[in-house]
mmCIF file of the N, C-alpha and C atoms, coordinates in Angstrom:
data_MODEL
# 
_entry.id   MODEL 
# 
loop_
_atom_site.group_PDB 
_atom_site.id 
_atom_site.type_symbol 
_atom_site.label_atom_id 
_atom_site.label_alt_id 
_atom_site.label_comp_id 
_atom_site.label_asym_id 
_atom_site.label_entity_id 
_atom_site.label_seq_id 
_atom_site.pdbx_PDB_ins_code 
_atom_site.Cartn_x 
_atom_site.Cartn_y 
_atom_site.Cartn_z 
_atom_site.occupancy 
_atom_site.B_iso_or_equiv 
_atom_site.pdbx_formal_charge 
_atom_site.auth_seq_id 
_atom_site.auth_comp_id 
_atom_site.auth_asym_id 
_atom_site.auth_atom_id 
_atom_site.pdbx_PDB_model_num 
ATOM 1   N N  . UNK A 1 1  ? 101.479 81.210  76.133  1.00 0.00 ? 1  UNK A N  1 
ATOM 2   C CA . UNK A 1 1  ? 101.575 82.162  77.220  1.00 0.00 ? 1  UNK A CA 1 
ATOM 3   C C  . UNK A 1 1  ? 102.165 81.461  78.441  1.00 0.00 ? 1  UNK A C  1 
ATOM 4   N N  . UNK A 1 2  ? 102.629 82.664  79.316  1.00 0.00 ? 2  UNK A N  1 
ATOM 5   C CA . UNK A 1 2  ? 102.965 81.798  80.544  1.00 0.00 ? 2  UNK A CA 1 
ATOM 6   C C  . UNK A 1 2  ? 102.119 81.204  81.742  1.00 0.00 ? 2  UNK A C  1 
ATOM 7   N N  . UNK A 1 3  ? 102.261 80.495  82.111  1.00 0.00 ? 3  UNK A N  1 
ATOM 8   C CA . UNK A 1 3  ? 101.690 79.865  83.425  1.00 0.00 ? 3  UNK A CA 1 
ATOM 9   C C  . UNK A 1 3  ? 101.549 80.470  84.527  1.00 0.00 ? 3  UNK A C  1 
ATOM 10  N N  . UNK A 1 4  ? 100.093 80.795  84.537  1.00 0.00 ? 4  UNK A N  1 
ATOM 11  C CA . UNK A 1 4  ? 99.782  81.725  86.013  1.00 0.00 ? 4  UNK A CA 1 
ATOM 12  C C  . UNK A 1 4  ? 99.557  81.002  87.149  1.00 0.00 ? 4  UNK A C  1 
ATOM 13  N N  . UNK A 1 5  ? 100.895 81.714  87.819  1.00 0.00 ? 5  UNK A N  1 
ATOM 14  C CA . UNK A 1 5  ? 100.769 80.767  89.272  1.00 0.00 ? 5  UNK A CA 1 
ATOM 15  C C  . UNK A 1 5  ? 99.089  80.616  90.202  1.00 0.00 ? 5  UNK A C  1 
ATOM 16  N N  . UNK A 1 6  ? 99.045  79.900  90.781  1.00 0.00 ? 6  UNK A N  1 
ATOM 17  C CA . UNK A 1 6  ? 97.428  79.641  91.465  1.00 0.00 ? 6  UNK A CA 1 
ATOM 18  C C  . UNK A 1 6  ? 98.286  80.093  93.051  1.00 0.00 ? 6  UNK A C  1 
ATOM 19  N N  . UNK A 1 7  ? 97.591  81.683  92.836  1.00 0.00 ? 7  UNK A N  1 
ATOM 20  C CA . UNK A 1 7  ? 97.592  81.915  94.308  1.00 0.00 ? 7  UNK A CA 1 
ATOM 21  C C  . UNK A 1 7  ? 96.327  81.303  95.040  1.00 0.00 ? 7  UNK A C  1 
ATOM 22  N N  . UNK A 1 8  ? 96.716  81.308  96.250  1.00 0.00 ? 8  UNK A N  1 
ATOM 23  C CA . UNK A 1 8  ? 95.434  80.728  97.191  1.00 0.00 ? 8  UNK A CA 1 
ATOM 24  C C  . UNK A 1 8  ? 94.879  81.612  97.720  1.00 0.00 ? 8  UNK A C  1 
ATOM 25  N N  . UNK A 1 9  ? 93.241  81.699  97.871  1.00 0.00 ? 9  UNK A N  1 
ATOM 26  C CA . UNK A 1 9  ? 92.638  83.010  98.551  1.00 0.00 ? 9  UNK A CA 1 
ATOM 27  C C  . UNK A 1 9  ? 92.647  83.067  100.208 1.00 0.00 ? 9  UNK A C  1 
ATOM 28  N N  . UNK A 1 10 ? 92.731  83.873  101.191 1.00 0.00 ? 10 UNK A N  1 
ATOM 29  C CA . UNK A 1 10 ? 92.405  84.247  102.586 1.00 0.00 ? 10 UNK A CA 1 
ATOM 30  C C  . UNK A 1 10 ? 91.570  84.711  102.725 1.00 0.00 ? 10 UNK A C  1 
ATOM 31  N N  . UNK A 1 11 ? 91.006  84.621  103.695 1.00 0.00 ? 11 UNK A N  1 
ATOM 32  C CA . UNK A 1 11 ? 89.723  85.387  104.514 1.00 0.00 ? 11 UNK A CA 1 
ATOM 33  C C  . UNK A 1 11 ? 90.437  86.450  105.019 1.00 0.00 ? 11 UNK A C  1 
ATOM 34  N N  . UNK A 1 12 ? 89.061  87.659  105.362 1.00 0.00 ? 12 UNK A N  1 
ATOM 35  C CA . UNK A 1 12 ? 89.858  88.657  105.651 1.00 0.00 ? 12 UNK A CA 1 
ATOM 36  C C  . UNK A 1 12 ? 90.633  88.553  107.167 1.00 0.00 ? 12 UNK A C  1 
ATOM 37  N N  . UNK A 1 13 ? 90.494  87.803  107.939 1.00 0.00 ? 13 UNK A N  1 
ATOM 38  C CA . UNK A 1 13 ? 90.511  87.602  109.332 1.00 0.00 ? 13 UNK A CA 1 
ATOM 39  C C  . UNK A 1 13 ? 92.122  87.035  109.121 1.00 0.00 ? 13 UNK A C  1 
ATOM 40  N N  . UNK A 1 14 ? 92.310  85.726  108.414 1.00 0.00 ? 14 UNK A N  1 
ATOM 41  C CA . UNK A 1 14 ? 93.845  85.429  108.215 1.00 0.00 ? 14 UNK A CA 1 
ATOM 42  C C  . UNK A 1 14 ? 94.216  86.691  107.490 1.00 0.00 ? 14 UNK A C  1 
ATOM 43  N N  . UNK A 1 15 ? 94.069  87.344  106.466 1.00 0.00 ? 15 UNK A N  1 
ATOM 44  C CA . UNK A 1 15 ? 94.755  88.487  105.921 1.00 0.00 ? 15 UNK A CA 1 
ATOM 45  C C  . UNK A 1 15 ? 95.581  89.630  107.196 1.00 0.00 ? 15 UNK A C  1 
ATOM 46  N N  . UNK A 1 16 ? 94.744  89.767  107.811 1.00 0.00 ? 16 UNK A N  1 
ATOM 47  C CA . UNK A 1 16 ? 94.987  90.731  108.420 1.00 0.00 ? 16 UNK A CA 1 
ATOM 48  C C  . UNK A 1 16 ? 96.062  90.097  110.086 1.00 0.00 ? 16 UNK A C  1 
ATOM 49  N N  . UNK A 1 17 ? 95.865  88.847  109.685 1.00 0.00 ? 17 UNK A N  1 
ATOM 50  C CA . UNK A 1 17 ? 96.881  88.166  110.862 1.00 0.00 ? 17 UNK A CA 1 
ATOM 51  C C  . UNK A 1 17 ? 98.236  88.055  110.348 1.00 0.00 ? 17 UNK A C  1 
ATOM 52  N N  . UNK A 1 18 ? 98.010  88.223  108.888 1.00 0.00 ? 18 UNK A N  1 
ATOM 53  C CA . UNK A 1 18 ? 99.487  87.676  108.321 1.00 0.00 ? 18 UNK A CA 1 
ATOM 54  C C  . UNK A 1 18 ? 100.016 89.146  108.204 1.00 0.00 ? 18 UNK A C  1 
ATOM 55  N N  . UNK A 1 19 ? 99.195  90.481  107.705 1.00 0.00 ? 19 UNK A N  1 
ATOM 56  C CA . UNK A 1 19 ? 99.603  91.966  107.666 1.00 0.00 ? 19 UNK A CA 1 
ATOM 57  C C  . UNK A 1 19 ? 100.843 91.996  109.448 1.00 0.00 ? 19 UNK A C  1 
ATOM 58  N N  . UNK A 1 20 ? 99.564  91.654  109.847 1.00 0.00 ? 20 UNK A N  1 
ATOM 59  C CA . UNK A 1 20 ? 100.261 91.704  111.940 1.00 0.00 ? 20 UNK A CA 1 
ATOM 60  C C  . UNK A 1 20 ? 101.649 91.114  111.901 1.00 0.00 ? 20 UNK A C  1 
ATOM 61  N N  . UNK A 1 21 ? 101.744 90.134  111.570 1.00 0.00 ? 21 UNK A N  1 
ATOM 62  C CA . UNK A 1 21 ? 102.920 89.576  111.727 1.00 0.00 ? 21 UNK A CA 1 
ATOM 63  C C  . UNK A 1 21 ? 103.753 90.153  110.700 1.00 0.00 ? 21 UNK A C  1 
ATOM 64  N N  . UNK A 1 22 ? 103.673 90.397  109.476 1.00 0.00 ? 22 UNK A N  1 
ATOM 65  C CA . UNK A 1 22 ? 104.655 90.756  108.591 1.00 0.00 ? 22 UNK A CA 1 
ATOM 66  C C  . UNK A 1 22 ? 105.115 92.963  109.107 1.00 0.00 ? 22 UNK A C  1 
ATOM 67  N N  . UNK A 1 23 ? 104.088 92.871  110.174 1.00 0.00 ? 23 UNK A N  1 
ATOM 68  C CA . UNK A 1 23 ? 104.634 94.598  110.749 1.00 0.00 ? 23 UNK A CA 1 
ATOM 69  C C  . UNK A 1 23 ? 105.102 94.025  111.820 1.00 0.00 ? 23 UNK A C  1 
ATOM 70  N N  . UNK A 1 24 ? 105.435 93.304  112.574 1.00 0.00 ? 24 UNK A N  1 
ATOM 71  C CA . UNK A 1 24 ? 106.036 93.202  113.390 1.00 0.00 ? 24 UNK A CA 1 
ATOM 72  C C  . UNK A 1 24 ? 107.313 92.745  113.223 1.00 0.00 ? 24 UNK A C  1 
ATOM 73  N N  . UNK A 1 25 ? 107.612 92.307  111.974 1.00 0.00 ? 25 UNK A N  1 
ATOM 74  C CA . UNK A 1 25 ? 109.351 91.612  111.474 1.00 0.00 ? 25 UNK A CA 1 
ATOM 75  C C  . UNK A 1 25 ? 109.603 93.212  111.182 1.00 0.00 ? 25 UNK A C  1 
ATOM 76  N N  . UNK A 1 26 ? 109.211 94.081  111.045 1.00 0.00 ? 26 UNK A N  1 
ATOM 77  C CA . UNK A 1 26 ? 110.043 95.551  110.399 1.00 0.00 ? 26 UNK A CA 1 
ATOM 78  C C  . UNK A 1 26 ? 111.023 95.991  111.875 1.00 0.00 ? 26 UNK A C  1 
ATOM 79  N N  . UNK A 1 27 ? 112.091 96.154  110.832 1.00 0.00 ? 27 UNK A N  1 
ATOM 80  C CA . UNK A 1 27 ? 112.748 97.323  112.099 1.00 0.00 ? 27 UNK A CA 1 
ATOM 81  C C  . UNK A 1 27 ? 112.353 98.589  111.413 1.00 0.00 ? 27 UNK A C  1 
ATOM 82  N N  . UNK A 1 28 ? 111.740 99.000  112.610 1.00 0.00 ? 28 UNK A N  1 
ATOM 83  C CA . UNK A 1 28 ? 111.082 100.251 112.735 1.00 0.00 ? 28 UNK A CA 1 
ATOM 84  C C  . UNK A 1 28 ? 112.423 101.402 113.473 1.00 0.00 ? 28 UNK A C  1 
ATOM 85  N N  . UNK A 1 29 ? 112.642 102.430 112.627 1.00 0.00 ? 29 UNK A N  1 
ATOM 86  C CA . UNK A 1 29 ? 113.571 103.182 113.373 1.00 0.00 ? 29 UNK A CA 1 
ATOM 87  C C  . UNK A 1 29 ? 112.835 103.748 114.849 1.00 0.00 ? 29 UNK A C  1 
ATOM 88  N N  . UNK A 1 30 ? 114.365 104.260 115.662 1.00 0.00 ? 30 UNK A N  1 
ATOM 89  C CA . UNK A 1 30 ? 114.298 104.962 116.761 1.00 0.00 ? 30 UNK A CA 1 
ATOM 90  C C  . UNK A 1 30 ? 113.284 106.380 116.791 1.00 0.00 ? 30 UNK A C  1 
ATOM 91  N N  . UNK A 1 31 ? 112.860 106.350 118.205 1.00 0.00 ? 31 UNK A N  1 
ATOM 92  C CA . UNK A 1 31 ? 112.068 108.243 117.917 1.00 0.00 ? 31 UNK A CA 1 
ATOM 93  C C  . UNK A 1 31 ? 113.552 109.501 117.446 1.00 0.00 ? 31 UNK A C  1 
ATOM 94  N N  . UNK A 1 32 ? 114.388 109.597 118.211 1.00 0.00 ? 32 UNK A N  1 
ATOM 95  C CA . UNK A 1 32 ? 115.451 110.057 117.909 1.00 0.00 ? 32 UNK A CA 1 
ATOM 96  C C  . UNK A 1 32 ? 115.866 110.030 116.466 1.00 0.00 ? 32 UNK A C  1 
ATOM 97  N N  . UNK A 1 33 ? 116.101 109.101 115.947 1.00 0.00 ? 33 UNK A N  1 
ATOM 98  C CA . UNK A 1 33 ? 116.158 109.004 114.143 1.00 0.00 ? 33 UNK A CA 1 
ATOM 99  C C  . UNK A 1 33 ? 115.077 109.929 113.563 1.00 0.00 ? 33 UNK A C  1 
ATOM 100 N N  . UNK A 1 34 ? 113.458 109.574 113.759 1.00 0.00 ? 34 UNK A N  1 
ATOM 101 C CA . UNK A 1 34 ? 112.930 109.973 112.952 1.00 0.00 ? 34 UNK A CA 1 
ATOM 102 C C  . UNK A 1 34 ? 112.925 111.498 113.483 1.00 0.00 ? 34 UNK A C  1 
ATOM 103 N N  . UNK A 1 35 ? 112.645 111.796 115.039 1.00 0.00 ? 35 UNK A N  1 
ATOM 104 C CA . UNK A 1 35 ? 113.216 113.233 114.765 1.00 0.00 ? 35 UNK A CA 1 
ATOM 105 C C  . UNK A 1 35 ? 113.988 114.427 113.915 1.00 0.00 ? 35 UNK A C  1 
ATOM 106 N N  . UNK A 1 36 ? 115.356 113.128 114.050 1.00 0.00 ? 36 UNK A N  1 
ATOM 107 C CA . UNK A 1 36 ? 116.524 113.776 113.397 1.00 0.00 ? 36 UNK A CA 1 
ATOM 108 C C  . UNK A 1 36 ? 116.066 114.125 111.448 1.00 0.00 ? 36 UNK A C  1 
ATOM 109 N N  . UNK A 1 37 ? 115.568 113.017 110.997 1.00 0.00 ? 37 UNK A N  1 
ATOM 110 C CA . UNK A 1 37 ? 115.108 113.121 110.066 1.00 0.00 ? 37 UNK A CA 1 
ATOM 111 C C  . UNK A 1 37 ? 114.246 113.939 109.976 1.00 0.00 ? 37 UNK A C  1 
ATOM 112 N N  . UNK A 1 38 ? 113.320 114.132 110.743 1.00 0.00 ? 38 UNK A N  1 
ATOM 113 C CA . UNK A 1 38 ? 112.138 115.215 110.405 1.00 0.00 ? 38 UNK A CA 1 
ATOM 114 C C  . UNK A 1 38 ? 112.603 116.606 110.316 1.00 0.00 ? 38 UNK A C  1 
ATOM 115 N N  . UNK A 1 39 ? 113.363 117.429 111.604 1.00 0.00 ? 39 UNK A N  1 
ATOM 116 C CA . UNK A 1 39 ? 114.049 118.331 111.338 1.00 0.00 ? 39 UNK A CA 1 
ATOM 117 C C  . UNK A 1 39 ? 115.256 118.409 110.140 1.00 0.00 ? 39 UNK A C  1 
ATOM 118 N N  . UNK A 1 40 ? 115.843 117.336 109.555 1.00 0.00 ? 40 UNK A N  1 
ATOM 119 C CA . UNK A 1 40 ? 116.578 117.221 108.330 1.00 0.00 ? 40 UNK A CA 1 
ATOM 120 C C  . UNK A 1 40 ? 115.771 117.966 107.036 1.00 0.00 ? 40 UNK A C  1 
ATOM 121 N N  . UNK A 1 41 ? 114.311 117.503 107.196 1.00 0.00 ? 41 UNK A N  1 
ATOM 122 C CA . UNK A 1 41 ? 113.669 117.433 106.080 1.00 0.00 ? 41 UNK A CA 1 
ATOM 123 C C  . UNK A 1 41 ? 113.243 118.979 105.868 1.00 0.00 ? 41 UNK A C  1 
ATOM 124 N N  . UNK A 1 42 ? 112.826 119.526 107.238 1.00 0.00 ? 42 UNK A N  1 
ATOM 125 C CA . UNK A 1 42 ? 111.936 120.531 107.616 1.00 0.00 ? 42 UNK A CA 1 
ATOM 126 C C  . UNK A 1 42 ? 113.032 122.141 107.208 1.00 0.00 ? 42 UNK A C  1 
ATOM 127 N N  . UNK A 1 43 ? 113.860 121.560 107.805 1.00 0.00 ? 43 UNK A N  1 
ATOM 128 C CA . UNK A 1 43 ? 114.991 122.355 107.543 1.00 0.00 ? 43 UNK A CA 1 
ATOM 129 C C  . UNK A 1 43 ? 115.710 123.010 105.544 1.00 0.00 ? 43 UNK A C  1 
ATOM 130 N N  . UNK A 1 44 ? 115.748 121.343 104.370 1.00 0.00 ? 44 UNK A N  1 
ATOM 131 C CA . UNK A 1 44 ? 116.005 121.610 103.623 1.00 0.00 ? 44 UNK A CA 1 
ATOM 132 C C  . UNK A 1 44 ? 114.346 122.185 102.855 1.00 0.00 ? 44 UNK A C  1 
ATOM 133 N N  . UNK A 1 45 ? 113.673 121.766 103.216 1.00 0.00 ? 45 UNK A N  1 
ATOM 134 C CA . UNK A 1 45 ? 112.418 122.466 102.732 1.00 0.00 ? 45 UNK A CA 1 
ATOM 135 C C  . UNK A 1 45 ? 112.372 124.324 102.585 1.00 0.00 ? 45 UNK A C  1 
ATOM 136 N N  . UNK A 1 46 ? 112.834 124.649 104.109 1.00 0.00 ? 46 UNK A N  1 
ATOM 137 C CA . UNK A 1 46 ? 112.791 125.811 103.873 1.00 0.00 ? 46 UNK A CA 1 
ATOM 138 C C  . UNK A 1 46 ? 114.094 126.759 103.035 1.00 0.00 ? 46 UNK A C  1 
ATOM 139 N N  . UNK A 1 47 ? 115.543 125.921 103.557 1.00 0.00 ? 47 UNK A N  1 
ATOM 140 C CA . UNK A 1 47 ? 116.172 126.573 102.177 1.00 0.00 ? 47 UNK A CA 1 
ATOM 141 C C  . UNK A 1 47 ? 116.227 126.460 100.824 1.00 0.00 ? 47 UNK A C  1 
ATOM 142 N N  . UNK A 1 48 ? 115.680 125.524 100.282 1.00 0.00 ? 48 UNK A N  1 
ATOM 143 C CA . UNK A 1 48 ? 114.536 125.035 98.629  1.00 0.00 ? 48 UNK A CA 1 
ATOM 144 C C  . UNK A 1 48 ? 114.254 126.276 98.648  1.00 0.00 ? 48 UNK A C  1 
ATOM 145 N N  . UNK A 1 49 ? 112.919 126.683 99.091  1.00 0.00 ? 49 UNK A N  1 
ATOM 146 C CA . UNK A 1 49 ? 111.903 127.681 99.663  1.00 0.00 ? 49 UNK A CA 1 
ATOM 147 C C  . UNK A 1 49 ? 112.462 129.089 99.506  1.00 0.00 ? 49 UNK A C  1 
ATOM 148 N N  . UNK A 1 50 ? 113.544 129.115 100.017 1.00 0.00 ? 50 UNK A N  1 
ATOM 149 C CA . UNK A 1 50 ? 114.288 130.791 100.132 1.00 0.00 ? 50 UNK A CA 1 
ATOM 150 C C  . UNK A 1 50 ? 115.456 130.559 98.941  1.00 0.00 ? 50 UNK A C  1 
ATOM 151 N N  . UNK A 1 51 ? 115.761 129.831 98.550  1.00 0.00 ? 51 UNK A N  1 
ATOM 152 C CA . UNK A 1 51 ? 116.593 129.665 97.042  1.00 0.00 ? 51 UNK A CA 1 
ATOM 153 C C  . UNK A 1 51 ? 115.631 129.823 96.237  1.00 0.00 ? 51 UNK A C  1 
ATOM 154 N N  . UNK A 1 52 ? 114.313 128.952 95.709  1.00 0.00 ? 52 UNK A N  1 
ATOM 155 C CA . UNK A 1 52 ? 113.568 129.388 94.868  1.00 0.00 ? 52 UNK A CA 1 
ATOM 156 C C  . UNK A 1 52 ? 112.814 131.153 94.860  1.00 0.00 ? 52 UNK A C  1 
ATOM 157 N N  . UNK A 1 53 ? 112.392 131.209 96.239  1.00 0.00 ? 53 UNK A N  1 
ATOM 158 C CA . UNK A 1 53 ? 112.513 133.149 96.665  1.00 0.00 ? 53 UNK A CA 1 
ATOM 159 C C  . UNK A 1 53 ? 113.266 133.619 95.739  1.00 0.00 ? 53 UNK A C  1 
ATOM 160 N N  . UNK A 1 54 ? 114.491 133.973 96.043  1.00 0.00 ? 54 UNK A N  1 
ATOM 161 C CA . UNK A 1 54 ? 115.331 134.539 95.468  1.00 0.00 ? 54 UNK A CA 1 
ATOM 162 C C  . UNK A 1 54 ? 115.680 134.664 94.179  1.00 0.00 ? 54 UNK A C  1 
ATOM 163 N N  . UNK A 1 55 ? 115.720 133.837 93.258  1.00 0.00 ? 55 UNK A N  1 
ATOM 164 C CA . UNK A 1 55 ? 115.962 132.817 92.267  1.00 0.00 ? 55 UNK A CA 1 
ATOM 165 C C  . UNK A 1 55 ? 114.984 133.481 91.533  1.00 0.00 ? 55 UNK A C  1 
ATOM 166 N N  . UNK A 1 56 ? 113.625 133.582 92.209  1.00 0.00 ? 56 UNK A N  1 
ATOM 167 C CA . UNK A 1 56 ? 112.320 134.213 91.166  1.00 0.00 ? 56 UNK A CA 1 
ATOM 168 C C  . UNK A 1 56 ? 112.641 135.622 91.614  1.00 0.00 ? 56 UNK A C  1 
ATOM 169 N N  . UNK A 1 57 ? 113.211 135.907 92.234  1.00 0.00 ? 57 UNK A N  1 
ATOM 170 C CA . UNK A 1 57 ? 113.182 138.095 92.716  1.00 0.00 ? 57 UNK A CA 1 
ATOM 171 C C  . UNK A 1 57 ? 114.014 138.192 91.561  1.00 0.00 ? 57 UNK A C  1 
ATOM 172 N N  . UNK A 1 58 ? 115.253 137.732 91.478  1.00 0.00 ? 58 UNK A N  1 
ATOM 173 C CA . UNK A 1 58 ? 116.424 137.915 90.744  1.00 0.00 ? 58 UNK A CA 1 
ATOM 174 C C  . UNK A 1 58 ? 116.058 137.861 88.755  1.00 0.00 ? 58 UNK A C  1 
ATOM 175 N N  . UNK A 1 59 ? 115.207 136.723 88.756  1.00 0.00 ? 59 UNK A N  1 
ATOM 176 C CA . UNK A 1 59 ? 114.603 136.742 87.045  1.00 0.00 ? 59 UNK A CA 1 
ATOM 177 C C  . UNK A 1 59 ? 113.473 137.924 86.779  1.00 0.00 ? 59 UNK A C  1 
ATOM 178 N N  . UNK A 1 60 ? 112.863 138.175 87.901  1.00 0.00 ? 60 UNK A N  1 
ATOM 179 C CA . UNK A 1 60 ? 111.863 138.932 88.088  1.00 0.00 ? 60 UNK A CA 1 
ATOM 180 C C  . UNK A 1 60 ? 112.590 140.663 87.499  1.00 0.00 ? 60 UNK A C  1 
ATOM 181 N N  . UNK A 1 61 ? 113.583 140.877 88.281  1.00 0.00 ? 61 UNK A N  1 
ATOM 182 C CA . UNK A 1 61 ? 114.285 141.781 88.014  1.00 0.00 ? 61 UNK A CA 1 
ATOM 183 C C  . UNK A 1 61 ? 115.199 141.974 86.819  1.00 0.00 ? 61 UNK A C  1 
ATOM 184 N N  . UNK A 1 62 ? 115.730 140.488 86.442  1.00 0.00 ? 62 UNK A N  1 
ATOM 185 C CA . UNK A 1 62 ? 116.344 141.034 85.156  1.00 0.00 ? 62 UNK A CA 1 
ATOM 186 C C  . UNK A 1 62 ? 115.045 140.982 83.932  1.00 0.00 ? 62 UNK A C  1 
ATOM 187 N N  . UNK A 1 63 ? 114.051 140.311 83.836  1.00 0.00 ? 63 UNK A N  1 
ATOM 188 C CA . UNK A 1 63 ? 113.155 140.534 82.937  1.00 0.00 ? 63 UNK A CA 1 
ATOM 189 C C  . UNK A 1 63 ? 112.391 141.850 82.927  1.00 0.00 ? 63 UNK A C  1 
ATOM 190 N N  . UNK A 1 64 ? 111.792 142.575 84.175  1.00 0.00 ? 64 UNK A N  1 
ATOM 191 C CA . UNK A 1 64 ? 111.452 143.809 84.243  1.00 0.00 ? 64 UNK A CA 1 
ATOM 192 C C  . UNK A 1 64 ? 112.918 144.722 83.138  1.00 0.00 ? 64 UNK A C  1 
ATOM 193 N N  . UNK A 1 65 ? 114.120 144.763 84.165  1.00 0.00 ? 65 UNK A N  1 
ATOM 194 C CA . UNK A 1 65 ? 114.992 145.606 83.095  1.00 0.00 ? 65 UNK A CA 1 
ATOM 195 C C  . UNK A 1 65 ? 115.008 145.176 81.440  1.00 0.00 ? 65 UNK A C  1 
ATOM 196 N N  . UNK A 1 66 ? 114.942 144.013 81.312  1.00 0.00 ? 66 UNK A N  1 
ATOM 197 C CA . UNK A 1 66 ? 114.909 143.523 79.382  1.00 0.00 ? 66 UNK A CA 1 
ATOM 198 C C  . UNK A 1 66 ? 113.896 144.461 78.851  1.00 0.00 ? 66 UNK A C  1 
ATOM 199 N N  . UNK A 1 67 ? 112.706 144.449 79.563  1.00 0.00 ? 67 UNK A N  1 
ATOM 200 C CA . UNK A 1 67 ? 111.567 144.854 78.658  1.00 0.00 ? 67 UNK A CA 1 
ATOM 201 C C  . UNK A 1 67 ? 110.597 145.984 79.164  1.00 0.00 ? 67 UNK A C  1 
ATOM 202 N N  . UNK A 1 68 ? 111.858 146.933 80.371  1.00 0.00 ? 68 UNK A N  1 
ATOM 203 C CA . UNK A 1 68 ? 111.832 147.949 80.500  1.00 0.00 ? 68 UNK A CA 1 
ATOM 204 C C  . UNK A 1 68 ? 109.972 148.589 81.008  1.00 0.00 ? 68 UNK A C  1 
ATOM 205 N N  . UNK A 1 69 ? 109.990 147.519 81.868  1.00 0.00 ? 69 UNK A N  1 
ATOM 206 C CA . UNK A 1 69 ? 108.445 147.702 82.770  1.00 0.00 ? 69 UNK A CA 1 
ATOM 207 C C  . UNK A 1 69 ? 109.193 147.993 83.694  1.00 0.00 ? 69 UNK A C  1 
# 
């Protein structure tokens, strides 16, 4: 088998110093970005939303006519 590396253990006190520092190397986007993104998202959600609408009226209707309910 292979050779399991020997990680070394931390206390929770260094753990959470090394978490701190490893969020502070992130580039974190702009408020403006994530705005833009949020309304991006919010936006294709709802035409998904009104395509699937439709999409089910439209099968809805040709299956009623097939089987004449």
């Amino acid at each position: 088998m292979a050779d399991k590396a020997k990680k070394k253990r931390v206390g929770p006190i260094t753990f959470f110093r090394q978490v701190r520092a490893e969020g502070n190397k992130v580039t974190w986007t702009s408020r403006q970005e994530t705005i833009q993104a949020t309304i991006f998202v919010v936006i294709m959600s709802i035409l998904i939303a009104l395509f699937l609408f439709f999409a089910d009226f439209v099968i809805n209707l040709v299956v009623k006519a097939i089987t004449g309910l």
